[in-house]
C-alpha positions as MATLAB code, in Angstrom:
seq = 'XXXXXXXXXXXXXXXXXXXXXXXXXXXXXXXXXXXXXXXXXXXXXXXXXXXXXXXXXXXXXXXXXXXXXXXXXXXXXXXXXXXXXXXXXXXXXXXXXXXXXXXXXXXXXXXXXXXXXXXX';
ca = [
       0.000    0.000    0.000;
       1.164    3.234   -1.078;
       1.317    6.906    0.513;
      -1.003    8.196   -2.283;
      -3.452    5.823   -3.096;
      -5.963    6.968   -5.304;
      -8.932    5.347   -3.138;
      -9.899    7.495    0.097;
     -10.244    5.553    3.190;
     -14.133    4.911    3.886;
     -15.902    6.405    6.681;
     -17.041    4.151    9.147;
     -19.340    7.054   11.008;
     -20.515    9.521    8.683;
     -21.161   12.382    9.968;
     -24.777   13.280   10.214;
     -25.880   17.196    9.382;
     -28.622   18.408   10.970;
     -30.474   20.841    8.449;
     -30.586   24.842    8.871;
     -34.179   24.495    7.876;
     -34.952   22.248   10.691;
     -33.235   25.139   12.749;
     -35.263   27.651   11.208;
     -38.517   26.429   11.404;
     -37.831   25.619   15.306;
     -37.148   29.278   16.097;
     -40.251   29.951   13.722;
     -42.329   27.719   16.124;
     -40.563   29.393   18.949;
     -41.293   32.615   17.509;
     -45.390   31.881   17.145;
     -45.459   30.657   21.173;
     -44.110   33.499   22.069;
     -46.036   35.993   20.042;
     -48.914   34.180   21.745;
     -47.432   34.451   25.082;
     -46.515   38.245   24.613;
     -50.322   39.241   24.308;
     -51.041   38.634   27.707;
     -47.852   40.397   28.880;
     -47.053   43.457   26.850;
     -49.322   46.514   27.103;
     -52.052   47.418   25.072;
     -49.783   49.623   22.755;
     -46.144   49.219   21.737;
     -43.502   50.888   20.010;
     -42.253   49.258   16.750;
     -42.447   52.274   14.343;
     -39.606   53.520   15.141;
     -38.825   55.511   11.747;
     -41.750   57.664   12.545;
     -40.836   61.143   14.120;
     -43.511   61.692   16.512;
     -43.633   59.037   19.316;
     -47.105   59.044   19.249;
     -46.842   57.315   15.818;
     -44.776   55.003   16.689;
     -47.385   52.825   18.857;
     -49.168   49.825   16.768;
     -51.273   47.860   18.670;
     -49.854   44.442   20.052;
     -51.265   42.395   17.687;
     -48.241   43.583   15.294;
     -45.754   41.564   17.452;
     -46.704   39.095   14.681;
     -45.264   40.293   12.434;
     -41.926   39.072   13.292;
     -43.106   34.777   12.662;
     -45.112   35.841   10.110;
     -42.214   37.019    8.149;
     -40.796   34.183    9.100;
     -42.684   31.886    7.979;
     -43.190   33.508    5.019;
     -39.290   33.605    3.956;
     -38.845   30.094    5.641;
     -41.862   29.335    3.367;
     -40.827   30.684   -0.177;
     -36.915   29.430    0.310;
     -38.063   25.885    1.067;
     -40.742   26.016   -2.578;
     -37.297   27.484   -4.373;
     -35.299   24.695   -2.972;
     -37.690   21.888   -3.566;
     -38.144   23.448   -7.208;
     -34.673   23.570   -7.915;
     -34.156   19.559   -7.581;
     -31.125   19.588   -9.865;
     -28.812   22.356   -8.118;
     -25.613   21.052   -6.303;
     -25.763   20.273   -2.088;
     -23.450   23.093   -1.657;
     -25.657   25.464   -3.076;
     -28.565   24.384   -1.013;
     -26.610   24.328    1.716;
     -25.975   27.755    1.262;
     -29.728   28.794    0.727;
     -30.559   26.999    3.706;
     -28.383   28.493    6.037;
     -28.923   31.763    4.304;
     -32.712   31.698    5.419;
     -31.354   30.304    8.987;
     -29.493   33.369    8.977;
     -32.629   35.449    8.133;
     -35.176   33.775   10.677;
     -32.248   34.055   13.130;
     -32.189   38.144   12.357;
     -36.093   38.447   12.887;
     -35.826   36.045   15.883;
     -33.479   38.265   17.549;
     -35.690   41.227   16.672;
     -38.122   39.404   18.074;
     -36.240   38.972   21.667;
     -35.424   42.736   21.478;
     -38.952   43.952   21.198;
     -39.774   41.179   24.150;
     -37.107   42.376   26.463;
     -37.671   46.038   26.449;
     -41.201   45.107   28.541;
     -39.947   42.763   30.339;
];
């Protein structure tokens, strides 16, 4: 047996990848309990408009807390029908689209926690 043989050595435990998707749609989940949770502790009115120059304007009322899963789930939504319609792209490239929407249900998770913890 040779230094460079041309065969690589087999794997006896491959290693198994958990998907980004499944990662995403368990913060999405996460997300949706506590949106539900949040109604019955945040006040009536809450500050997410923050663009808006009068602070009056910036109040919405609670129910826009989801917003946050349901943009979610709507990204985590439309990535997984491009994915599943692209059947013939490499695993490297959906790799990278899934953790790309991982990385964009992580951002609005986060946003999520922020708007959460300044009540709490």
């Amino acid at each position: 047996m040779t230094l460079l043989s041309s065969t690589p050595p087999a794997e006896t435990h491959p290693k198994k990848r958990q998907s980004p998707l499944l990662f995403a749609f368990i913060l999405f989940i996460i997300s949706i309990v506590l949106s539900i949770m949040s109604l019955f502790i945040l006040p009536p009115q809450i500050p997410l408009l923050y663009s808006l120059a009068i602070p009056e304007q910036q109040l919405v009322s609670t129910f826009y807390i989801f917003v946050y899963p349901a943009a979610m789930g709507l990204i985590l939504l439309l990535n997984i029908l491009l994915i599943s319609r692209f059947k013939g792209i490499d695993q490297p490239l959906k790799r990278l689209f899934s953790s790309a929407t991982l990385l964009v249900v992580l951002l609005f998770f986060v946003g999520l926690i922020h708007t959460l913890y300044i009540f709490l």
